[in-house]
C-alpha positions as CSV (number, residue, x, y, z in Angstrom):
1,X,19.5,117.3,25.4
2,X,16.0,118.4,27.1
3,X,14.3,115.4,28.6
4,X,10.8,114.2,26.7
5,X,8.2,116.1,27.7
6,X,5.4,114.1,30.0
7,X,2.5,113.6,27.6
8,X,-0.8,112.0,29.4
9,X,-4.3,111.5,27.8
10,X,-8.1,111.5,28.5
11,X,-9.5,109.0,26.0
12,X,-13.8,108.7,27.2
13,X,-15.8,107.1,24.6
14,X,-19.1,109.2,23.7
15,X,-21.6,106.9,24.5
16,X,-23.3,108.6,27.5
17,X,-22.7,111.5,29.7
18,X,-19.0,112.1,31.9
19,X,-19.5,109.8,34.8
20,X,-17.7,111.4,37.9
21,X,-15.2,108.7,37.7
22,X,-14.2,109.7,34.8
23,X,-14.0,113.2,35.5
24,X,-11.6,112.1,38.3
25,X,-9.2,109.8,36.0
26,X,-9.4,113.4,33.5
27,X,-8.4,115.6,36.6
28,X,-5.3,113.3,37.9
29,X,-4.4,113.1,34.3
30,X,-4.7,117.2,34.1
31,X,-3.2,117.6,37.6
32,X,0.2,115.9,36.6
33,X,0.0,116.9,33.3
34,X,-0.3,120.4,34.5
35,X,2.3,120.3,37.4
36,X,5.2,118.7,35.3
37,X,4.9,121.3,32.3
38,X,3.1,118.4,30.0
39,X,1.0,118.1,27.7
40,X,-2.8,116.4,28.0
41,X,-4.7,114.9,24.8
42,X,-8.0,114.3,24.1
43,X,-8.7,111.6,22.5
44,X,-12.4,110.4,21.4
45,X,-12.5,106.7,21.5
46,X,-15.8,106.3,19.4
47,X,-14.9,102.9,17.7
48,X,-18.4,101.4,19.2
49,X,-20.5,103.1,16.5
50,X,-23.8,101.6,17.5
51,X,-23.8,103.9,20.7
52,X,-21.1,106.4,20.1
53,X,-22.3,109.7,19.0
54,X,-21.5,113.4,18.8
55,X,-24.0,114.7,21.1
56,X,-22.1,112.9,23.5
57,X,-19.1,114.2,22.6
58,X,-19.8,117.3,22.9
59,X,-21.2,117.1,26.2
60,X,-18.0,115.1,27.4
61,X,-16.5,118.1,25.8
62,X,-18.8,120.8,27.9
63,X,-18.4,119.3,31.0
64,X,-14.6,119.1,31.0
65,X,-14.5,122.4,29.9
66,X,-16.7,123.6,32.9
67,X,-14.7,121.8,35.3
68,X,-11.9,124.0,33.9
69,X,-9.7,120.6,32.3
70,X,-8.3,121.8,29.5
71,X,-6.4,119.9,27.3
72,X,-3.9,120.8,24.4
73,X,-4.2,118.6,21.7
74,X,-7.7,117.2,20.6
75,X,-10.3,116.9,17.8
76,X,-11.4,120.4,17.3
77,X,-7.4,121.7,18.7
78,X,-5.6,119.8,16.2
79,X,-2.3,118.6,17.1
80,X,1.0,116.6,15.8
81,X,-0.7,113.6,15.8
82,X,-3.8,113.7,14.2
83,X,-6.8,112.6,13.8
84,X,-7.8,112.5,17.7
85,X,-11.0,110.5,16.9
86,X,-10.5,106.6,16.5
87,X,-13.4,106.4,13.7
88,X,-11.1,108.5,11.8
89,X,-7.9,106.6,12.3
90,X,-9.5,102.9,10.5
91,X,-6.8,103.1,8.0
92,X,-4.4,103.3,10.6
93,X,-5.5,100.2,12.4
94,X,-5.6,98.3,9.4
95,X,-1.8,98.7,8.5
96,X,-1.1,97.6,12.3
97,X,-3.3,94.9,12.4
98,X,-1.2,93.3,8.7
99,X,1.7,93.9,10.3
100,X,0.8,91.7,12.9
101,X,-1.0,89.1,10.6
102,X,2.1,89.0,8.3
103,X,4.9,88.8,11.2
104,X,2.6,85.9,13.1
105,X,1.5,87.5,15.8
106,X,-2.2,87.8,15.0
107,X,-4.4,85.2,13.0
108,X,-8.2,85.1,11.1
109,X,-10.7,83.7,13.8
110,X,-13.9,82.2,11.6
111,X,-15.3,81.0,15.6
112,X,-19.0,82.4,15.3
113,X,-21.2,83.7,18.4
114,X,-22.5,80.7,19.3
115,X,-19.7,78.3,19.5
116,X,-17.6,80.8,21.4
117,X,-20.9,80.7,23.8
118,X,-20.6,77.3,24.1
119,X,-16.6,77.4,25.0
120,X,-17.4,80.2,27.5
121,X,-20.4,78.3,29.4
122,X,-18.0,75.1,29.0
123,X,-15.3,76.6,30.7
124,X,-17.7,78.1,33.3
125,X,-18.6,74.4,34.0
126,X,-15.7,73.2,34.7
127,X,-14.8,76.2,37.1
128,X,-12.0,77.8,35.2
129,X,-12.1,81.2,33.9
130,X,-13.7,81.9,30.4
131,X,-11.0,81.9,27.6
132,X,-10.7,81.6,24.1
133,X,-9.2,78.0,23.4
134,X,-7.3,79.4,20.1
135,X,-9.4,76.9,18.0
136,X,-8.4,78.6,14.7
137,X,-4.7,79.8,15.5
138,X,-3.8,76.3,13.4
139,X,-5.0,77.2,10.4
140,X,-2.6,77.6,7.4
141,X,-2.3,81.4,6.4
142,X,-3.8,80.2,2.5
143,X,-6.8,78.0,4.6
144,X,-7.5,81.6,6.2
145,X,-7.5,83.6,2.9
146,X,-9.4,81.1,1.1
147,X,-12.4,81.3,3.5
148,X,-12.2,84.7,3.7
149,X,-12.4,85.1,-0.2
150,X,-15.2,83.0,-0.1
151,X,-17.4,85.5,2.2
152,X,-16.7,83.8,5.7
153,X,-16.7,86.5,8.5
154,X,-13.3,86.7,10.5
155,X,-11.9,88.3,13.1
156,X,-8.3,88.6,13.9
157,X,-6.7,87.4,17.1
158,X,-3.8,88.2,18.7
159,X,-1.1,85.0,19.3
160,X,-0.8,85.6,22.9
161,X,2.8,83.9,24.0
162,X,2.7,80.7,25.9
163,X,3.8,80.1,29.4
164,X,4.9,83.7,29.7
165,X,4.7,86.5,33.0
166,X,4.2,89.5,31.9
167,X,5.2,92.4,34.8
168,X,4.7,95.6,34.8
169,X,5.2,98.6,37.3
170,X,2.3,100.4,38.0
171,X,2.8,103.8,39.5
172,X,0.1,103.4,42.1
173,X,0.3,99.8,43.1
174,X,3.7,98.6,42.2
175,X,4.8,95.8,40.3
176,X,1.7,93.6,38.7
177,X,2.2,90.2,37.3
178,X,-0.1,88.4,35.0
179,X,1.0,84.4,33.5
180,X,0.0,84.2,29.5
181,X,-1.7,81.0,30.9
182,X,-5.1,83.1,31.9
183,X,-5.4,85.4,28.9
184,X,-7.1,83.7,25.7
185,X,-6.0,85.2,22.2
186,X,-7.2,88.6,21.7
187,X,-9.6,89.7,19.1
188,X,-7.7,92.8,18.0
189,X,-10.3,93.2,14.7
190,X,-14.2,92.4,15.0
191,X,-15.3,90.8,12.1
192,X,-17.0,94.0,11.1
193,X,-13.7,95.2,10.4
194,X,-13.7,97.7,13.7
195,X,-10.7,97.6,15.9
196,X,-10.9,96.2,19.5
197,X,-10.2,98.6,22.6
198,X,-6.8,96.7,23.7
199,X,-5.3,97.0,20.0
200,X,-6.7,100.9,19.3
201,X,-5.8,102.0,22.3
202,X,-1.6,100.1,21.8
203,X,-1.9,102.2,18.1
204,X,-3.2,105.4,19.4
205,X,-1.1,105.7,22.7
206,X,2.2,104.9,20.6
207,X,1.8,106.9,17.6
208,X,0.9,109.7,19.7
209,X,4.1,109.5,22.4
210,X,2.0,109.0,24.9
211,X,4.3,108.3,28.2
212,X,1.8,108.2,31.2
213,X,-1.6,106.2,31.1
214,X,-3.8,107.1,34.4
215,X,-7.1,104.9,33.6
216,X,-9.0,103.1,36.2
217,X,-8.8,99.8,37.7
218,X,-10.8,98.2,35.4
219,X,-8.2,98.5,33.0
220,X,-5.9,96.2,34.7
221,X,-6.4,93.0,33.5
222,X,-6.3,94.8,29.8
223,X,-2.5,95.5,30.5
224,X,-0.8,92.7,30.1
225,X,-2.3,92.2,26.6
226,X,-1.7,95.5,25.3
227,X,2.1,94.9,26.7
228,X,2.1,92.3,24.4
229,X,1.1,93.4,21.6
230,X,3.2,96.7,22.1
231,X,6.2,93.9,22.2
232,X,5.3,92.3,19.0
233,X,4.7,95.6,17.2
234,X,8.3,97.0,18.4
235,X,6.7,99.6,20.1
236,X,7.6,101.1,23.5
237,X,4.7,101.0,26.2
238,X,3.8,103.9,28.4
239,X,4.0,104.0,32.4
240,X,0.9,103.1,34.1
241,X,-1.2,104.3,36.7
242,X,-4.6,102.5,37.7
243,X,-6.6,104.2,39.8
244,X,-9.3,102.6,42.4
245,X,-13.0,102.9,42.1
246,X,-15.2,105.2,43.4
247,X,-17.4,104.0,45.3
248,X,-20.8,104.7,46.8
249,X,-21.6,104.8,50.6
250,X,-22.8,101.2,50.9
251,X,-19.1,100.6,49.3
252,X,-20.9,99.8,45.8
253,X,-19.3,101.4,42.1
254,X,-20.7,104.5,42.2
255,X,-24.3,104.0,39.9
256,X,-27.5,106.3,39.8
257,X,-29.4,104.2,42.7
258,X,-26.3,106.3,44.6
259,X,-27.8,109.7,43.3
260,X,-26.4,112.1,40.8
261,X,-22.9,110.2,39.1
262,X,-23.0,112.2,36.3
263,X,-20.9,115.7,35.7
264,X,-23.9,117.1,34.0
265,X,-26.2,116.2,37.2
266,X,-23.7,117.6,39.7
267,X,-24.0,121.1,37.6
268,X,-28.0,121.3,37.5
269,X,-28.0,120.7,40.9
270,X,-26.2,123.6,41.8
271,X,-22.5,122.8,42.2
272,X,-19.5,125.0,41.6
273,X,-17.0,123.7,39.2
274,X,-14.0,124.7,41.4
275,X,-15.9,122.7,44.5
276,X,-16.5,118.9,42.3
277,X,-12.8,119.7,41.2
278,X,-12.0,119.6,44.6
279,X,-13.5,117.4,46.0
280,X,-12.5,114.9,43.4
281,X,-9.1,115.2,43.7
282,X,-9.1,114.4,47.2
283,X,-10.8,111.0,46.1
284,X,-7.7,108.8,46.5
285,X,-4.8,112.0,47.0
286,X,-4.2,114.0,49.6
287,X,-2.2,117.3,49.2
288,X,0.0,117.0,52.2
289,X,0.1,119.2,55.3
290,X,-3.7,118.6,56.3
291,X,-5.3,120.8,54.0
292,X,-8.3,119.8,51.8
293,X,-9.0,123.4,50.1
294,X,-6.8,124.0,47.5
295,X,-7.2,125.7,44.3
296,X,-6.8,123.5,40.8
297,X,-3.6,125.3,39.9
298,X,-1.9,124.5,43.8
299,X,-3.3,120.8,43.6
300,X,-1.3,120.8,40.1
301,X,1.7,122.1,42.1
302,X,1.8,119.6,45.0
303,X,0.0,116.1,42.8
304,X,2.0,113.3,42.7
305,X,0.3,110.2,41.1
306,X,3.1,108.1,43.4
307,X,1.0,109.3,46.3
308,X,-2.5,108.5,45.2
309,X,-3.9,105.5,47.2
310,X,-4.7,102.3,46.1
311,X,-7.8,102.1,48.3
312,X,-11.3,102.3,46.9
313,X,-12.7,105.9,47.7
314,X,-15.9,106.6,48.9
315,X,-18.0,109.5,47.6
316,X,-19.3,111.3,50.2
317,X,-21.8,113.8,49.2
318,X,-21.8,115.7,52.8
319,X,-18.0,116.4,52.1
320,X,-18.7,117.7,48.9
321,X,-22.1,120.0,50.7
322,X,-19.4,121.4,52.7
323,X,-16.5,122.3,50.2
324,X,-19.6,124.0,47.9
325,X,-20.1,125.9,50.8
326,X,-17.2,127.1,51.2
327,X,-16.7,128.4,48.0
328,X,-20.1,129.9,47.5
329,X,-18.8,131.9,50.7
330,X,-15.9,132.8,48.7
331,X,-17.1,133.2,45.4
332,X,-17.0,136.9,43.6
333,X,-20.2,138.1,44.3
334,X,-21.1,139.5,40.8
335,X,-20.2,135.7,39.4
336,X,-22.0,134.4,42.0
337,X,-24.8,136.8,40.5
338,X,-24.3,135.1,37.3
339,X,-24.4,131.5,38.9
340,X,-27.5,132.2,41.0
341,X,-30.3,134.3,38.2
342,X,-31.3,131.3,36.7
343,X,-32.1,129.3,39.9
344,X,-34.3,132.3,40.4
345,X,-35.5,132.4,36.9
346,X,-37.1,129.0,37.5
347,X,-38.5,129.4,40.9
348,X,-39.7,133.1,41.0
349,X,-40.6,133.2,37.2
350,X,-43.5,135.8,37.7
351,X,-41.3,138.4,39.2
352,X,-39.0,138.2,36.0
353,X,-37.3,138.5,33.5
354,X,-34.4,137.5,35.4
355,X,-32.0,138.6,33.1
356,X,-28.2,139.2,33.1
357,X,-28.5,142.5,31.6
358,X,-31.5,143.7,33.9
359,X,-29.8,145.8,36.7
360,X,-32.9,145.3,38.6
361,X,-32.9,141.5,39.2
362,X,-29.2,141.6,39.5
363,X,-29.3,143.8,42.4
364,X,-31.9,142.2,44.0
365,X,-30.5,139.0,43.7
366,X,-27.3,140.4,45.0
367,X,-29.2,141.7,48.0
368,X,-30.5,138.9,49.1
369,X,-27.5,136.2,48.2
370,X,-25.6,137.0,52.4
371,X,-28.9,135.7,53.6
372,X,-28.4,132.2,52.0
373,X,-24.9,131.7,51.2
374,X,-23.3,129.7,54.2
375,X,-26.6,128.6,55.2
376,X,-27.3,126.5,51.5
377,X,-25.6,123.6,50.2
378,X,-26.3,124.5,46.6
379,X,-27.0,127.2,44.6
380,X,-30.5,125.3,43.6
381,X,-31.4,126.1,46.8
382,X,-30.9,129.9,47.4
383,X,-34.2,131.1,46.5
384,X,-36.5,128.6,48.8
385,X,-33.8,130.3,51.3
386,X,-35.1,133.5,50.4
387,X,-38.2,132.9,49.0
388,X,-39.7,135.3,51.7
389,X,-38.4,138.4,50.5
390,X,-40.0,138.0,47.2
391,X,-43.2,136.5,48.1
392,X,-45.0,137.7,51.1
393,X,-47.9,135.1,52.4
394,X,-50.1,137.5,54.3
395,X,-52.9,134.8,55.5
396,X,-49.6,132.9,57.6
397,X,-47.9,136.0,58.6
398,X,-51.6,137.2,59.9
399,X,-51.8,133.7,61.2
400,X,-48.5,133.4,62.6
401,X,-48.7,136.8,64.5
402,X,-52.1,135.9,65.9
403,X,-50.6,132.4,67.6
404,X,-48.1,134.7,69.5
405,X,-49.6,136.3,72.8
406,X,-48.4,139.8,72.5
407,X,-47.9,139.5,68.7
408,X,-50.9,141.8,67.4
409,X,-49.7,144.3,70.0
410,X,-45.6,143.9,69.1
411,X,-46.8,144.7,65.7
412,X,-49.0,147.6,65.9
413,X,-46.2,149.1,68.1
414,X,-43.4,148.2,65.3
415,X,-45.6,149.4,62.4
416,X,-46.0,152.9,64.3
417,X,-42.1,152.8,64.8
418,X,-41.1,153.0,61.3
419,X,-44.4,154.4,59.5
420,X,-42.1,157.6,59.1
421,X,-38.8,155.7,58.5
422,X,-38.5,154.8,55.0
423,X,-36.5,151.8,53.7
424,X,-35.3,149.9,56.7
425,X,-31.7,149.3,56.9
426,X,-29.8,147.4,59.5
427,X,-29.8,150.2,61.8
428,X,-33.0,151.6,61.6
429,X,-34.5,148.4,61.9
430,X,-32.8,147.8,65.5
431,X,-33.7,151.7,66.4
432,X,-38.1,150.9,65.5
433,X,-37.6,147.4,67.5
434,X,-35.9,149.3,70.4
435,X,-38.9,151.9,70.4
436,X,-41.5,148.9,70.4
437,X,-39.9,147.6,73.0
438,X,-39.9,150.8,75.3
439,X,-43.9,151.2,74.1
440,X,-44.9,147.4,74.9
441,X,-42.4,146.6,77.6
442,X,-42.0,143.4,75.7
443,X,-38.5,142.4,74.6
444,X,-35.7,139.2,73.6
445,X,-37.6,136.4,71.7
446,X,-41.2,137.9,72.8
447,X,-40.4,141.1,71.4
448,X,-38.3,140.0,67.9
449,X,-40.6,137.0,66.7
450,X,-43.9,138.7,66.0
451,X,-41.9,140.7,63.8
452,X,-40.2,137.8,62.0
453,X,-43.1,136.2,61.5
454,X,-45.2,139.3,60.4
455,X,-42.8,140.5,57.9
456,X,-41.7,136.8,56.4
457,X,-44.9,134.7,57.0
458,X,-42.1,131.9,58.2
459,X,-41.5,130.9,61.5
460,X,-37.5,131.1,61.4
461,X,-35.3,132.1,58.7
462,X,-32.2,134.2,58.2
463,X,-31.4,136.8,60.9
464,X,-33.7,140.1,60.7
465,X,-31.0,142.1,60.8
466,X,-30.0,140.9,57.2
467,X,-33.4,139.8,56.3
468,X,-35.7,143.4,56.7
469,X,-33.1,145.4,54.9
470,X,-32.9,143.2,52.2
471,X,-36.6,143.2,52.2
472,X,-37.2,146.8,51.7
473,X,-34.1,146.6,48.9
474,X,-35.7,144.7,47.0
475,X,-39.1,146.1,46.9
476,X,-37.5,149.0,46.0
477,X,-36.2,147.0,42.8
478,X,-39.2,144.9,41.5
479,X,-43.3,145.2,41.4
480,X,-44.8,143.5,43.6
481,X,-42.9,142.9,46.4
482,X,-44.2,144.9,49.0
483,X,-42.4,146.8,51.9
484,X,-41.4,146.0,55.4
485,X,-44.0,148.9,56.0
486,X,-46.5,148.1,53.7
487,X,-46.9,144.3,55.1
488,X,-46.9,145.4,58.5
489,X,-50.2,147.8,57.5
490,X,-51.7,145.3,55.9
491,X,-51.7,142.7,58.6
492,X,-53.1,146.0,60.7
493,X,-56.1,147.1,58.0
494,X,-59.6,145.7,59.2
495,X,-60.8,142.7,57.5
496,X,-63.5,144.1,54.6
C-alpha cells in the first residue's frame, strides 16, 4: 500500500495585505510540500466578516502567485474537499459544534461582554493569567435551551478537561506541554453564530486530511486546545511545526515603523520575486554546505522543516540589497526589460511611451541596463542610475567643465576628435580620448573627467567606457536625447 501523501496548507485570512511573515510560513509550507511530492491547499479563513474581504483575497492571491507559490487545491482550483473558504463551510461547523454540544464536550455560554471584562480585570488583580471561570458550564442542557428560545444570546464553549497535560511534538521545537489548569473553556461559536479560529481551523484541517501544520509561533498556545477538541470529536490531529518570528533589527515583530513588511511593498519597491523568495527561506533554514543562493526548486530539494531553527530571525534588509543584486545580475536581459520599462515609465515620462511593444524604448532601455545593474539595489532605482543618458543638463556639464583647469581645453580637443566619428562605441571612444590626449598633453583623471562631466553633467557615474556608447545608442533611439557630439558642440557654441 502507498504511504499518504504529505498534504500541508496556507490558510491567511483576507483582512489586509500578505505580511512577509506570512509569505515565509506559505514558502516553508510550499518548500516541503514541494520536495516530498505533496500537495499544498489554500485555504481562505475569512470567518471575521467585519474586515475580511475579497479585495484582499485576491491580493493575498497575487502576491503568492508572484512569488511563484503555487498551490494545488484552493477556492478558484477546486479540489476534493471543498469549499476552501470558511464563510462557505457555516453549515459544516454547525454539525460539529452539535456534535460536541450533544456528546458534552461543549456548552451554551449566556456570560455577556461586560461580566467577562470584569473576570478578566479580576483575574489580572490577583496576578494570575486571564481565564474563563466556566460560570455557565453548570447549567442543565433544558436551562440552556430555554434561554435560548427566549432570545438570550449564547455562545458555545468547549469543556476543556480538568487537571490534564496535554503534549505534543512539534517538529521544530520538540515536545510542548501545556496543563488544562491555564486554558479557560473555549468559545468555539460566537454568539453571532460564527465559528471561532481554534474550532474552524480543528474542522477544516481534518476534513481536508491535512497532515503537516507549519504556522507561526503565535499559534502555540492555540495547540493544546485544538488537540482537545480533535480528541473529543474522534478526529486525528496533524504534525506541527511553529515557526519563530521575524523580527526587525532592533529585535522587535517585524511592523511598518521597520519599513516595508508587506509583499506588495517589497514588489513596488523594486524587488525580484526569486530574490524575497530567497531571502525568506533563509530566515530560520539554512540549505547546508554554506550556500545561500539557491533557486526555489533546489531549496524544495534540500528543505527539511526538522532543520529550521527555533530562533527568532532577524530581517535584514542589506542581505536581501545583496541577493537582489545578484539576481538582477543574472536575470535574462529581455525580462529584465520587462521588469525595468515601467520604472522608467514613471521617472522619464516625457521621453515615452515606454511601452512593451515599442522596440525603441526597449532597446534603449536594454542599452543602458549594464550601466546600473550590479551598481543598484533595486530596479526602482535604475533610471536615477542612468538618468544622464536620457537627460543632458547643459548649465552643470558647462559648469562642471569650467571648475576643471584644463577642462574647456580637454573638451575642445575631444569634440575635434570625434566631430567625424559618428556614434561612439567603446572603441572609438578610447581612440578620440587617446588623440586628445596626444593634442593637449593632458592625460589619467585630468584628461578623462572633463569628458565625464561634459557629456553627463554629473561628477561620477558609471564608467565612460559603458556610459558614451550607451549614450550615442540611445539617442539614436528616442527624440531628444542628444549625442555625445552634439553636447560636446553645444557646451563649445558662444553664448548668444
Amino acid at each position: 500500500m502507498s504511504a499518504r501523501p504529505m498534504r500541508l496548507r496556507f490558510a491567511p485570512s483576507p483582512t489586509g495585505l500578505l505580511h512577509v511573515g506570512n509569505a515565509r510560513t506559505a514558502l516553508f509550507n510550499w518548500l516541503l510540500a514541494r520536495g516530498q511530492g505533496g500537495i499544498l491547499i489554500l485555504r481562505i479563513e475569512d470567518t471575521d466578516t467585519e474586515r475580511s474581504t475579497r479585495a484582499s483575497e485576491d491580493g493575498i492571491c497575487a502576491d503568492l502567485k508572484w512569488l511563484g507559490l503555487n498551490w494545488d487545491e484552493g477556492p478558484n482550483e477546486g479540489g476534493p474537499f471543498p469549499p476552501y473558504r470558511q464563510s462557505e463551510r457555516l453549515p459544516l461547523y454547525a454539525s460539529y459544534a452539535r456534535t460536541l454540544l450533544d456528546t458534552g464536550h461543549a456548552y451554551w455560554c449566556f456570560c455577556s461582554a461586560e461580566q467577562l471584562e470584569q473576570e478578566r480585570a479580576a483575574a489580572l488583580a490577583a496576578g494570575a493569567p486571564p481565564k474563563y471561570s466556566g460560570r455557565c458550564r453548570g447549567l442543565s442542557r433544558e436551562v440552556a435551551e430555554a434561554r435560548r428560545a427566549e432570545g438570550e444570546p449564547a455562545a458555545i464553549r468547549f469543556v476543556v478537561p480538568a487537571d490534564r497535560e496535554v503534549t505534543f511534538p512539534d517538529l521544530v521545537r520538540g515536545p510542548v506541554t501545556f496543563h488544562t489548569s491555564v486554558i479557560g473553556d473555549p468559545v468555539i461559536v460566537r454568539s453571532d453564530g460564527g465559528p471561532a479560529y481554534n474550532f474552524a481551523v480543528v474542522v477544516d484541517d481534518a476534513l481536508m486530511e491535512v497532515t503537516h501544520v507549519i504556522r507561526g509561533e503565535d499559534h502555540i498556545s492555540n495547540t493544546p486546545r485544538q488537540l482537545l477538541i480533535y480528541e473529543a470529536l474522534g478526529l486525528t490531529p496533524p504534525t506541527f511545526a511553529h515557526l519563530s518570528l521575524v523580527l526587525g533589527p532592533d529585535h522587535a515583530p517585524l511592523s511598518k515603523r521597520h519599513g516595508a513588511t508587506s509583499v506588495q511593498e517589497f514588489r513596488a519597491r523594486g524587488y525580484l520575486p526569486e530574490a524575497l523568495v530567497n531571502y525568506l527561506a533563509l530566515l530560520g533554514w539554512s540549505p547546508g554546505d554554506g550556500e545561500e543562493l539557491l533557486s526555489a526548486d533546489e531549496m524544495a530539494r534540500r528543505f527539511d522543516v526538522v532543520r529550521v531553527s527555533h530562533s527568532s530571525a532577524v530581517f535584514d534588509t542589506e542581505k536581501l540589497a545583496w541577493i537582489n543584486r545578484h539576481y538582477m545580475k543574472v536575470c535574462e536581459s529581455e525580462r529584465l526589460v520587462d521588469l525595468a520599462m515601467p520604472w522608467f515609465a514613471s521617472t522619464l515620462p516625457n521621453l515615452g511611451p515606454w511601452t512593451l511593444s515599442d522596440p525603441g524604448p526597449r532597446v534603449a532601455v536594454g542599452s543602458v541596463l549594464p550601466l546600473a545593474v550590479g551598481a543598484v539595489d533595486r530596479l526602482e532605482e535604475i533610471p536615477d542610475r542612468v538618468k544622464f543618458v536620457f537627460e543632458w543638463n547643459q548649465a552643470e556639464a558647462s559648469r562642471l567643465v569650467a571648475a576643471e583647469a584644463d577642462g574647456p581645453k580637454v573638451v575642445a580637443a575631444f569634440a575635434d576628435a570625434i566631430a567625424e566619428a559618428g556614434p561612439l562605441t567603446k572603441d572609438s571612444f578610447r581612440a578620440a580620448a587617446t588623440k586628445a590626449r596626444e593634442v593637449t598633453g593632458i592625460k589619467g583623471k585630468a584628461l578623462f573627467h572633463p569628458i565625464r562631466v561634459a557629456l553627463t553633467g554629473m561628477d561620477s557615474g558609471p564608467e565612460l567606457d559603458l556610459a558614451i556608447p550607451a549614450i550615442d545608442v540611445v539617442a539614436g533611439l528616442m527624440d531628444g536625447v542628444p549625442s555625445c557630439v552634439a553636447r560636446v558642440c553645444r557646451l563649445l557654441a558662444p553664448a548668444p
